[in-house]
C-alpha positions as CSV (number, residue, x, y, z in Angstrom):
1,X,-23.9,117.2,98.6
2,X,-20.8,117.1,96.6
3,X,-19.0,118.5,93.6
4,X,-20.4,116.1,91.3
5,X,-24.4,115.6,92.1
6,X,-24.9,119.5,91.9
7,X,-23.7,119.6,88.6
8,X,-25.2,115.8,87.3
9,X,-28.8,116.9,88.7
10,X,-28.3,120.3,87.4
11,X,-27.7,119.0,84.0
12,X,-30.7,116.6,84.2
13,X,-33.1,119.0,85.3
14,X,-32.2,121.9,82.9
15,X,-30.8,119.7,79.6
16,X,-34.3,118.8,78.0
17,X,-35.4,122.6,78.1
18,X,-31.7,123.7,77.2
19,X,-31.9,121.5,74.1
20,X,-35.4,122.2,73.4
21,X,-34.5,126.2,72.7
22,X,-31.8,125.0,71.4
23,X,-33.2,122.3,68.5
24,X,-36.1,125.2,68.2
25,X,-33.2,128.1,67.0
26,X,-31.0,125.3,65.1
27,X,-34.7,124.7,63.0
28,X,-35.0,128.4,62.5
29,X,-31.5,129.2,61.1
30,X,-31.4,126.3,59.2
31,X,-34.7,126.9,57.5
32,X,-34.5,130.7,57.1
33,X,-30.7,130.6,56.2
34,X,-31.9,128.1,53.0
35,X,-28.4,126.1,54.1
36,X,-27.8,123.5,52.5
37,X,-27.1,120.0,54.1
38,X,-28.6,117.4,56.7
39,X,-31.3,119.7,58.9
40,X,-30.9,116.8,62.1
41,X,-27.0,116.5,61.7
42,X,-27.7,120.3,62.0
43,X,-29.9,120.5,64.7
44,X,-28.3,118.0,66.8
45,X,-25.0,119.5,67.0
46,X,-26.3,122.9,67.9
47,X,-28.4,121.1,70.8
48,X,-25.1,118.9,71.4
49,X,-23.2,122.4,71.7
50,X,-26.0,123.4,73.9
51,X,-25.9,120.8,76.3
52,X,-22.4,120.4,76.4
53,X,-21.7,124.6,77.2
54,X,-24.5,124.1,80.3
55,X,-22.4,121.1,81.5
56,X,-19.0,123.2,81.7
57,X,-21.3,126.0,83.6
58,X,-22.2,123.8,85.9
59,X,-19.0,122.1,86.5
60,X,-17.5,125.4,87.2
61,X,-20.3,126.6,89.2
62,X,-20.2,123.8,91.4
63,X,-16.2,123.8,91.4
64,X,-15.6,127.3,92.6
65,X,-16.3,128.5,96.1
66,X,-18.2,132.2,95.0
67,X,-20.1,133.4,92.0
68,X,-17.0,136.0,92.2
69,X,-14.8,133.1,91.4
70,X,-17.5,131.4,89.2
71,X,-17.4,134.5,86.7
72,X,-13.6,135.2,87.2
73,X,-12.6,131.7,86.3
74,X,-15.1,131.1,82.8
75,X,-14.0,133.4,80.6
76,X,-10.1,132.2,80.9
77,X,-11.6,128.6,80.1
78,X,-13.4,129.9,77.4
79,X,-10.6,131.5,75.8
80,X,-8.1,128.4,76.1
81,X,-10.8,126.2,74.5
82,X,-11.5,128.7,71.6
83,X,-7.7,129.0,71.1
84,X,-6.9,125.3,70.6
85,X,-9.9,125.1,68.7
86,X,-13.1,122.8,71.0
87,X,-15.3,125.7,70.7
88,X,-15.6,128.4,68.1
89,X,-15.0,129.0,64.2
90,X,-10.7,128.8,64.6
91,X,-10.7,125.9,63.3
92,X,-7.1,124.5,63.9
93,X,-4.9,127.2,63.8
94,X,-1.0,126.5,64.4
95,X,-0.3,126.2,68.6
96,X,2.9,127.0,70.2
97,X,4.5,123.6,71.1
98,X,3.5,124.5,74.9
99,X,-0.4,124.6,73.9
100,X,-0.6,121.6,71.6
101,X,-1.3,119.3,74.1
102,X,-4.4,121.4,75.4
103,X,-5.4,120.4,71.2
104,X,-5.3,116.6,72.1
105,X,-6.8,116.7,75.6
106,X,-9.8,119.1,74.1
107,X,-10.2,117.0,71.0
């Protein structure tokens, strides 16, 4: 099989129990934390963040040749993504001309 059924039937197995632990720890914080706001907006985007951080695993697992190269090449991703802002608290922090199209393509 190719590059994109491992990760598609991956996901599909794996996303209902990923978002389950997921919606279960959102519920928890939320309620123990007293926060204030929606508890499903909430929820949902912890579970969306979830789901959507299994997905680029799997894409990169099923892109690379080795586990070697599977753990050599997420953490560079990772950092790129937090930089321009997709993933993390940076919010949108000033980008060297060079980097701000990574901000569009990531947004």
């Amino acid at each position: 099989y190719g590059a994109l059924p491992y990760p598609l039937s991956k996901i599909m197995a794996e996303g209902p129990l990923d978002a389950a632990f997921a919606g279960l720890f959102g519920s928890m914080v939320h309620d123990n934390c007293h926060m204030l706001g929606d508890k499903n907006a909430f929820v949902a985007a912890i579970c969306l963040q979830a789901l959507s951080s299994s997905a680029l695993g799997q894409l990169i697992g099923a892109c690379v040749p080795s586990p070697a190269a599977a753990l050599a090449s997420g953490p560079p991703l990772m950092v790129v993504l937090t930089i321009v802002g997709a993933v993390g608290p940076s919010g949108r922090p000033p980008l060297p001309l060079l980097m701000e199209p990574l901000r569009e393509v990531s947004a």
